[in-house]
C-alpha positions as CSV (number, residue, x, y, z in Angstrom):
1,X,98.1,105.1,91.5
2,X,99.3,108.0,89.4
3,X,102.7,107.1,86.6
4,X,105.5,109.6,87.8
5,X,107.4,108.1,85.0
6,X,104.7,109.0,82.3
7,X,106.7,111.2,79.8
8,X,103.4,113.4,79.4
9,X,103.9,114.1,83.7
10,X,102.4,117.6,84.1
11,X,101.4,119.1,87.9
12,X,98.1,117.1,88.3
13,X,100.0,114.3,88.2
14,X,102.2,115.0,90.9
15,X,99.3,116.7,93.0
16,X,97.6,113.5,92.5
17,X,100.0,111.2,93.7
18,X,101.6,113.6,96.8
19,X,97.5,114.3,97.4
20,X,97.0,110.3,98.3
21,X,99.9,110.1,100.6
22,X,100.5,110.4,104.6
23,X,101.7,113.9,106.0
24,X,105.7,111.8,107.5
25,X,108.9,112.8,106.3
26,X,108.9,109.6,104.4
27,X,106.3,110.8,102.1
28,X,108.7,114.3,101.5
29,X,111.7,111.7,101.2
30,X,109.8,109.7,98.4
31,X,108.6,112.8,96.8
32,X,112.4,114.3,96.4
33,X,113.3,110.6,94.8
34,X,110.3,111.2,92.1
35,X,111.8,114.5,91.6
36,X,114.9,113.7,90.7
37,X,113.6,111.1,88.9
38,X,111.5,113.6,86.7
39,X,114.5,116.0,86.4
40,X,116.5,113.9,85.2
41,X,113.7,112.2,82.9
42,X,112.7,115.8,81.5
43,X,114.8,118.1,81.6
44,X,112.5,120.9,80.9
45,X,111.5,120.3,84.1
46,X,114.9,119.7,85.8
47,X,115.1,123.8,87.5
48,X,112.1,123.5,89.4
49,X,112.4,120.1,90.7
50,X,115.7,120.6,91.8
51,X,113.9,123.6,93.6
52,X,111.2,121.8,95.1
53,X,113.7,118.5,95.9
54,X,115.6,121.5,97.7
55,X,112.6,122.6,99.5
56,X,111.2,119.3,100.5
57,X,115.0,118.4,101.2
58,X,115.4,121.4,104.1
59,X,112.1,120.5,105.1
60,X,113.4,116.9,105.6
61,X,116.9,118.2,107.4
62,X,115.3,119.9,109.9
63,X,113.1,116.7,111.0
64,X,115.6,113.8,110.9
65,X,115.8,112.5,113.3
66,X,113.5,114.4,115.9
67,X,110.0,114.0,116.4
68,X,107.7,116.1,114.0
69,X,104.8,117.7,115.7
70,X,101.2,117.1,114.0
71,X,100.5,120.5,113.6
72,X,103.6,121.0,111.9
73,X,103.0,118.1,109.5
74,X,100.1,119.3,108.6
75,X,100.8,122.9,107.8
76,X,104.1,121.7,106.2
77,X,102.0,118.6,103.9
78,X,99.3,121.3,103.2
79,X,101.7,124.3,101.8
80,X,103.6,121.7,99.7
81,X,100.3,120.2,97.7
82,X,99.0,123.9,97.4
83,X,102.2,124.7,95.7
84,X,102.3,121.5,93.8
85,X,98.6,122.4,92.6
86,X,99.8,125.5,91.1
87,X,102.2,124.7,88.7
88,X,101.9,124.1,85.1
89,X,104.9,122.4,84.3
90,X,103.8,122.6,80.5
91,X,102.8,126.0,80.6
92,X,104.4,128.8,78.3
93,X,108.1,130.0,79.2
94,X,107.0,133.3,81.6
95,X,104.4,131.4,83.2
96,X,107.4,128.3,84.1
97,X,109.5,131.3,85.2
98,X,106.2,132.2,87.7
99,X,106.0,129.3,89.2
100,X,110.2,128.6,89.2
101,X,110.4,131.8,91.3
102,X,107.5,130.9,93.6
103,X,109.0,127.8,94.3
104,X,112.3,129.3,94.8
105,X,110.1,131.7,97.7
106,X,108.5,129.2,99.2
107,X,109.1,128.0,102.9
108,X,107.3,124.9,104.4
109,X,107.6,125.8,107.9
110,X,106.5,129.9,107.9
């Protein structure tokens, strides 16, 4: 199992660890908690976890509570580990501005 706590954490990590886990809200839920952890452990990295924690965390919102279709999971789980995938969180400061404002664009559910 993949160290979120590793101070060298870079996107493949979190792609790794997200990649091996179930499609539920819990999964989202336990991948805002890492996030915070991370932004709080790093903060270099603190502006676009708090975006993806957001993300995850409207995701989440809409959910509690009520069922949450397969399909939706899916698509939802899917988008998510795509845009994990594509951030290098030790990349150079333009390319960390990229993927802030892709993040910051990004919608789970459309």
């Amino acid at each position: 199992m993949t160290d979120l706590h590793n101070p060298d954490l870079h996107a493949p990590d979190l792609h790794a660890w997200l990649s091996q886990q179930p499609h539920g809200l819990r999964t989202f839920r336990t991948f805002q908690q890492k996030l915070e952890t991370l932004g709080k452990d790093d903060p270099e990295q603190r502006g676009v976890c708090r975006l993806l924690s957001g993300l995850v965390g409207n995701y989440v919102e809409i959910f509690d509570e009520e069922p949450l279709p397969v399909a939706i999971a899916d698509r939802a789980y899917g988008r998510l580990l795509d845009l994990v995938a594509s951030l290098d969180l030790k990349g150079n400061p333009d390319r960390r501005l990229a993927d802030i404002n892709r993040v910051a664009s990004c919608d789970l559910l459309n």
